[in-house]
FITOR-865222 format. One record per residue: x, y, z of N, C-alpha, C in turn; residue number from 0. Coordinates in nm, 4 decimals. Example, Ala and Ser with C-alpha at 12.3 -4.5 7.8 and 13.67 -1.06 7.14 Angstrom:
# residues 2
+----------+----------+----------+----------+----------+----------+----------+----------+----------+-----+
!     n.xx !     n.yy !     n.zz !    ca.xx !    ca.yy !    ca.zz !     c.xx !     c.yy !     c.zz !  nr !
+----------+----------+----------+----------+----------+----------+----------+----------+----------+-----+
!   1.3190 !  -0.5690 !   0.7800 !   1.2300 !  -0.4500 !   0.7800 !   1.3200 !  -0.3300 !   0.7800 !   0 !
!   1.2850 !  -0.2250 !   0.7080 !   1.3670 !  -0.1060 !   0.7140 !   1.2900 !   0.0030 !   0.7870 !   1 !
+----------+----------+----------+----------+----------+----------+----------+----------+----------+-----+
***
This chain:
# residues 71
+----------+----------+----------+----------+----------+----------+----------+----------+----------+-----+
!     n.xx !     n.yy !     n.zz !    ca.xx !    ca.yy !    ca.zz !     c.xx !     c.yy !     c.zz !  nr !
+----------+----------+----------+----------+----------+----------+----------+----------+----------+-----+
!   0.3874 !   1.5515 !   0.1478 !   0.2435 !   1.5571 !   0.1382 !   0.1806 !   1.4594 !   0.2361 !   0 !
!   0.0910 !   1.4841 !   0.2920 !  -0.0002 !   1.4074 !   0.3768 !  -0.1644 !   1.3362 !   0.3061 !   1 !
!  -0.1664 !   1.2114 !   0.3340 !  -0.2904 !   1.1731 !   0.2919 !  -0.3571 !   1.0793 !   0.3827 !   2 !
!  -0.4848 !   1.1826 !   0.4319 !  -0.5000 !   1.1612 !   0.5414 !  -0.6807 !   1.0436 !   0.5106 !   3 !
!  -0.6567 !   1.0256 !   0.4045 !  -0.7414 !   0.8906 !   0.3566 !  -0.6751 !   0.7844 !   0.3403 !   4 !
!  -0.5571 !   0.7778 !   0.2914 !  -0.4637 !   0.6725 !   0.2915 !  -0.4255 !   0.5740 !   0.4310 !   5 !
!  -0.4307 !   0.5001 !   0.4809 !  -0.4055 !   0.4088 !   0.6108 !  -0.3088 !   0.2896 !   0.6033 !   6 !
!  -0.1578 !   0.2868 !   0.6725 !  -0.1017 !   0.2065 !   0.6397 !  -0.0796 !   0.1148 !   0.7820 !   7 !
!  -0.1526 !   0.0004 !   0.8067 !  -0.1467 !  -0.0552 !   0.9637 !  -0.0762 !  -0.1988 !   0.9133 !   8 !
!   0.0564 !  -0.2403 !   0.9875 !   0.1039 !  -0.3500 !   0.9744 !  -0.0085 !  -0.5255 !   1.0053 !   9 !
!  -0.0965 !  -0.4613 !   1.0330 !  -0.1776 !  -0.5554 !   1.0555 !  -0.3344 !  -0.5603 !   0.9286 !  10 !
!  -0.3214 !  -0.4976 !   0.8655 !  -0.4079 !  -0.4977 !   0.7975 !  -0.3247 !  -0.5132 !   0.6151 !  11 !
!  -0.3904 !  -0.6113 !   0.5815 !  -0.3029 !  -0.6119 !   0.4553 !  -0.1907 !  -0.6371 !   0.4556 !  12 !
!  -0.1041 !  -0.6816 !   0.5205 !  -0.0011 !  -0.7035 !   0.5266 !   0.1208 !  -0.5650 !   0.5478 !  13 !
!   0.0641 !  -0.4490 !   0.5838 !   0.1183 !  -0.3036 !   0.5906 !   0.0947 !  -0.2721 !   0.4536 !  14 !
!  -0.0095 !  -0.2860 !   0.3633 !  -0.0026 !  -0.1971 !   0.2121 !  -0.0948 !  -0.1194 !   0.2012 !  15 !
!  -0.0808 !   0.0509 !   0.2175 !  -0.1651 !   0.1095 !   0.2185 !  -0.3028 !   0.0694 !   0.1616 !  16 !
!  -0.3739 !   0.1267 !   0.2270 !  -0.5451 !   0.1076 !   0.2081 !  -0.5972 !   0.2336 !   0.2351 !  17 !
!  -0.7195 !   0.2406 !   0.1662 !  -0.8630 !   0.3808 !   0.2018 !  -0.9169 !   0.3163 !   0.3362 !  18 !
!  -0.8422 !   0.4535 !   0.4021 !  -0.9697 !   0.5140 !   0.4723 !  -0.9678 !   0.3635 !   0.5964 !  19 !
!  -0.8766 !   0.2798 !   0.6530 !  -0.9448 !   0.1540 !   0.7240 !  -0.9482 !   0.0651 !   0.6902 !  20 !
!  -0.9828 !   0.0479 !   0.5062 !  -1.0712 !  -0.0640 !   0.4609 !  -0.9422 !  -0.1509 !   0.4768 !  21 !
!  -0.9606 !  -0.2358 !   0.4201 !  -0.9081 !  -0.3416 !   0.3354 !  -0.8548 !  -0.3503 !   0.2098 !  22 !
!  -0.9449 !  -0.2013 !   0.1291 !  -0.8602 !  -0.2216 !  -0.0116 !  -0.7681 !  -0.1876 !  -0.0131 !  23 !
!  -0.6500 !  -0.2162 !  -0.0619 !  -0.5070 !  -0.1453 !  -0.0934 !  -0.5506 !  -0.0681 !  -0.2503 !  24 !
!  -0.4828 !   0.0205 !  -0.2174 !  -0.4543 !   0.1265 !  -0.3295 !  -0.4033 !   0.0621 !  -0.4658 !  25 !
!  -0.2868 !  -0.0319 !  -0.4101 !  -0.2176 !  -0.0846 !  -0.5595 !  -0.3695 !  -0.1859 !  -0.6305 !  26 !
!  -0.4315 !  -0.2008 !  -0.5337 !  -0.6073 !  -0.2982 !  -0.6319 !  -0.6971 !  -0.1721 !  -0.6815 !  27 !
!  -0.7081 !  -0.0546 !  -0.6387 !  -0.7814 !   0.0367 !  -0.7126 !  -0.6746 !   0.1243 !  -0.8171 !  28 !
!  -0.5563 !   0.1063 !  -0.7961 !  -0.4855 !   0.1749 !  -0.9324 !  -0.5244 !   0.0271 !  -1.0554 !  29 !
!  -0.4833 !  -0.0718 !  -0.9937 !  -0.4738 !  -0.2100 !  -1.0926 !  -0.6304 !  -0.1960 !  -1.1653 !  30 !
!  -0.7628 !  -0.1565 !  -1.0517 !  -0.8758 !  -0.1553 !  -1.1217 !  -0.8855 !  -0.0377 !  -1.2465 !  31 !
!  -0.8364 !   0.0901 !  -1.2169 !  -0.7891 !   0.1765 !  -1.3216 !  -0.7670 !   0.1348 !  -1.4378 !  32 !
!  -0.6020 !   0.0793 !  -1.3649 !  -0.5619 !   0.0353 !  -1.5262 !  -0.6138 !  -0.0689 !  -1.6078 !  33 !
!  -0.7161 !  -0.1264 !  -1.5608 !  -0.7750 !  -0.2486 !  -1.6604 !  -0.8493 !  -0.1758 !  -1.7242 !  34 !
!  -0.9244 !  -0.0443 !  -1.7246 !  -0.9790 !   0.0034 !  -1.7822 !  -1.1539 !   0.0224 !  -1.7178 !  35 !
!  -1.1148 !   0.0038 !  -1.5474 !  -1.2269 !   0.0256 !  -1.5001 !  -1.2726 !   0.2102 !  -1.4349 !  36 !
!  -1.3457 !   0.2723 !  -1.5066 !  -1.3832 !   0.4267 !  -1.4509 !  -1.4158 !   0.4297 !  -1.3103 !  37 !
!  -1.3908 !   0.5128 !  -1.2562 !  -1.4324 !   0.5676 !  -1.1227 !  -1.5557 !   0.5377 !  -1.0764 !  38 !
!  -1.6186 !   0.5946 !  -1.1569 !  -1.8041 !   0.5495 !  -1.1261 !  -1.7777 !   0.4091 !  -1.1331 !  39 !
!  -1.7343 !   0.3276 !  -1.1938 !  -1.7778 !   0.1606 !  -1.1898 !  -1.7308 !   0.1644 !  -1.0708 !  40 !
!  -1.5698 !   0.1403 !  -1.0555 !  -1.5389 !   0.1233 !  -0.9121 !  -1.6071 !   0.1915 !  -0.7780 !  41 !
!  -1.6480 !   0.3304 !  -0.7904 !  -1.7379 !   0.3329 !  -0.6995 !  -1.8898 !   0.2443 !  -0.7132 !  42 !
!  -1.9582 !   0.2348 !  -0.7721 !  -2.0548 !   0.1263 !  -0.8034 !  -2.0014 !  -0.0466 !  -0.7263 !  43 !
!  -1.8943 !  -0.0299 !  -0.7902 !  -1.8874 !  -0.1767 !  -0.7507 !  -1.8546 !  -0.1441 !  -0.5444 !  44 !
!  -1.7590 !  -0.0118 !  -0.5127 !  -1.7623 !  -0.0394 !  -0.3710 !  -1.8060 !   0.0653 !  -0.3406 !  45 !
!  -1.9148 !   0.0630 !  -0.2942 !  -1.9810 !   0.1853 !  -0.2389 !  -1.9531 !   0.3006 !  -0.0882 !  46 !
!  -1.8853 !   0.2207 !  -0.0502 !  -1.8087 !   0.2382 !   0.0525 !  -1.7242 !   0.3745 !   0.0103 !  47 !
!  -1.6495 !   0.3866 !  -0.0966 !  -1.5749 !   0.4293 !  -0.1109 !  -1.6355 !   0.5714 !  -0.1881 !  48 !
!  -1.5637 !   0.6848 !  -0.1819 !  -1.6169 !   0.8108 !  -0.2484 !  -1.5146 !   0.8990 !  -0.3382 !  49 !
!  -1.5577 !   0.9755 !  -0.4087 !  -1.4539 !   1.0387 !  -0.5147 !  -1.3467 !   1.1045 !  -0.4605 !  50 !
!  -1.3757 !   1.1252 !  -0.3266 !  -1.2044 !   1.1632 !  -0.2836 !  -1.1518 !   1.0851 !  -0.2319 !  51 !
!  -1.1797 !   1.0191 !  -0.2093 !  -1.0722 !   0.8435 !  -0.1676 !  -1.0202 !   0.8114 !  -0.3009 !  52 !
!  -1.0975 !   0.8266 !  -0.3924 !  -1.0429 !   0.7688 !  -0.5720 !  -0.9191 !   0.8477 !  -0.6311 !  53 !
!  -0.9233 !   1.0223 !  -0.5517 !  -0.8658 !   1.1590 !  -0.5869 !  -0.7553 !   1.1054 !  -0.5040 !  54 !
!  -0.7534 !   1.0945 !  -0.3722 !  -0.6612 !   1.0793 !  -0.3056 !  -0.5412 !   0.9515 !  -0.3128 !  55 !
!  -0.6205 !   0.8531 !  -0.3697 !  -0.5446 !   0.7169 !  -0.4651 !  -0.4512 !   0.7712 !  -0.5596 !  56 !
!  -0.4982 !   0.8280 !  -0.6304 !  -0.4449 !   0.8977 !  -0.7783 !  -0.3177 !   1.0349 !  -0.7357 !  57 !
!  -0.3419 !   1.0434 !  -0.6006 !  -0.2527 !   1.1535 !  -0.5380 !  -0.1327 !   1.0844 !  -0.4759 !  58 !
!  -0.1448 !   0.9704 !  -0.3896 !  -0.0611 !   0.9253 !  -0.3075 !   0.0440 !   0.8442 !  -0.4178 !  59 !
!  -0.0301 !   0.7971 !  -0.5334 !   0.0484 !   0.6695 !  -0.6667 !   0.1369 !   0.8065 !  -0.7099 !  60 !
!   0.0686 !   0.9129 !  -0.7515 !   0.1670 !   1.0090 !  -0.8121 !   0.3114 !   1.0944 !  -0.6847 !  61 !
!   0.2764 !   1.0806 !  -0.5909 !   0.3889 !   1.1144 !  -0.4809 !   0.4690 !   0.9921 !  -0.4602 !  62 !
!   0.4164 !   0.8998 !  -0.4572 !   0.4981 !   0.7940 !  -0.4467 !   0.6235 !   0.7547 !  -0.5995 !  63 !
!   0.5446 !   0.7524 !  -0.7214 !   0.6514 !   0.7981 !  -0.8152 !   0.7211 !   0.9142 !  -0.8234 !  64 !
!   0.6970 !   1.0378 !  -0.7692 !   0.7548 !   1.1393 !  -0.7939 !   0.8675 !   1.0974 !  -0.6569 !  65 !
!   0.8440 !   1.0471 !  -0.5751 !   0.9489 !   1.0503 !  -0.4681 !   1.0341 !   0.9411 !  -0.5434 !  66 !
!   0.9985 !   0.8500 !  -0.6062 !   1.1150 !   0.7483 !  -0.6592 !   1.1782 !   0.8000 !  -0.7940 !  67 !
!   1.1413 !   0.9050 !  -0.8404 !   1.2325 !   0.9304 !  -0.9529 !   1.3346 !   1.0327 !  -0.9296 !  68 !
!   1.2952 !   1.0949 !  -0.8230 !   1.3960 !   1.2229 !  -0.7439 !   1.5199 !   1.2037 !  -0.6701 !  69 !
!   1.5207 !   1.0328 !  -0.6763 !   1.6408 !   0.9765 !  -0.5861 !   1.7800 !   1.0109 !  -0.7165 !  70 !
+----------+----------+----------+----------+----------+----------+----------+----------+----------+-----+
***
Protein backbone atom coordinates (compact mmCIF):
# COMPACT_ATOMS: atom_id res chain seq x y z
CA UNK A 1 0.00 0.00 0.00
CA UNK A 2 1.13 3.49 -0.65
CA UNK A 3 0.52 6.55 1.57
CA UNK A 4 1.07 9.28 -0.13
CA UNK A 5 0.31 11.70 3.05
CA UNK A 6 2.62 9.88 5.11
CA UNK A 7 6.47 11.48 4.76
CA UNK A 8 9.40 9.71 6.06
CA UNK A 9 12.75 12.20 5.65
CA UNK A 10 15.85 11.17 7.72
CA UNK A 11 16.14 14.64 8.57
CA UNK A 12 13.02 15.49 9.92
CA UNK A 13 12.11 13.80 13.15
CA UNK A 14 14.64 11.80 13.36
CA UNK A 15 13.26 9.52 10.08
CA UNK A 16 9.66 8.84 11.95
CA UNK A 17 7.05 9.13 9.69
CA UNK A 18 5.06 12.37 9.71
CA UNK A 19 1.77 14.07 7.75
CA UNK A 20 2.11 15.46 4.88
CA UNK A 21 5.94 17.45 5.69
CA UNK A 22 4.97 18.42 9.07
CA UNK A 23 6.68 17.59 11.96
CA UNK A 24 4.05 15.52 13.54
CA UNK A 25 4.89 11.91 13.63
CA UNK A 26 2.07 9.62 13.36
CA UNK A 27 3.11 7.55 16.52
CA UNK A 28 1.95 11.43 18.48
CA UNK A 29 -1.44 11.42 16.62
CA UNK A 30 -2.12 7.58 17.23
CA UNK A 31 -0.76 8.34 21.10
CA UNK A 32 -3.31 11.49 20.84
CA UNK A 33 -6.09 8.82 19.89
CA UNK A 34 -5.36 6.66 22.37
CA UNK A 35 -5.59 9.07 25.30
CA UNK A 36 -8.88 9.47 24.31
CA UNK A 37 -8.53 12.51 22.13
CA UNK A 38 -11.41 12.55 18.90
CA UNK A 39 -10.46 13.61 15.59
CA UNK A 40 -12.27 16.87 15.67
CA UNK A 41 -10.21 17.85 18.90
CA UNK A 42 -7.05 16.91 17.26
CA UNK A 43 -8.00 18.60 14.24
CA UNK A 44 -9.02 21.72 16.38
CA UNK A 45 -6.04 21.58 18.21
CA UNK A 46 -3.86 21.34 14.59
CA UNK A 47 -5.50 22.86 12.02
CA UNK A 48 -3.13 22.21 9.64
CA UNK A 49 -4.09 18.92 9.46
CA UNK A 50 -7.43 17.39 7.69
CA UNK A 51 -9.61 14.21 7.96
CA UNK A 52 -7.65 12.42 5.50
CA UNK A 53 -4.35 12.87 6.99
CA UNK A 54 -6.26 11.46 10.36
CA UNK A 55 -7.78 8.45 7.72
CA UNK A 56 -4.51 7.98 6.35
CA UNK A 57 -2.75 7.75 10.08
CA UNK A 58 -5.26 5.12 11.00
CA UNK A 59 -4.32 3.37 7.53
CA UNK A 60 -0.55 3.38 7.57
CA UNK A 61 -0.70 2.11 11.94
CA UNK A 62 -3.02 -0.67 10.55
CA UNK A 63 -0.46 -1.80 7.52
CA UNK A 64 2.22 -1.44 9.59
CA UNK A 65 0.69 -4.08 12.17
CA UNK A 66 -0.69 -6.15 9.60
CA UNK A 67 2.85 -6.34 7.99
CA UNK A 68 4.31 -7.33 11.52
CA UNK A 69 2.00 -10.05 12.30
CA UNK A 70 2.39 -11.79 8.77
CA UNK A 71 6.09 -12.44 9.47
Amino acid sequence: MTFPRITVDPDVMGGAPCVRQSRIPVATLLAMMAEGMSVTDILTDLPFLDEEDMAEVLNYAADAVRDRTAR
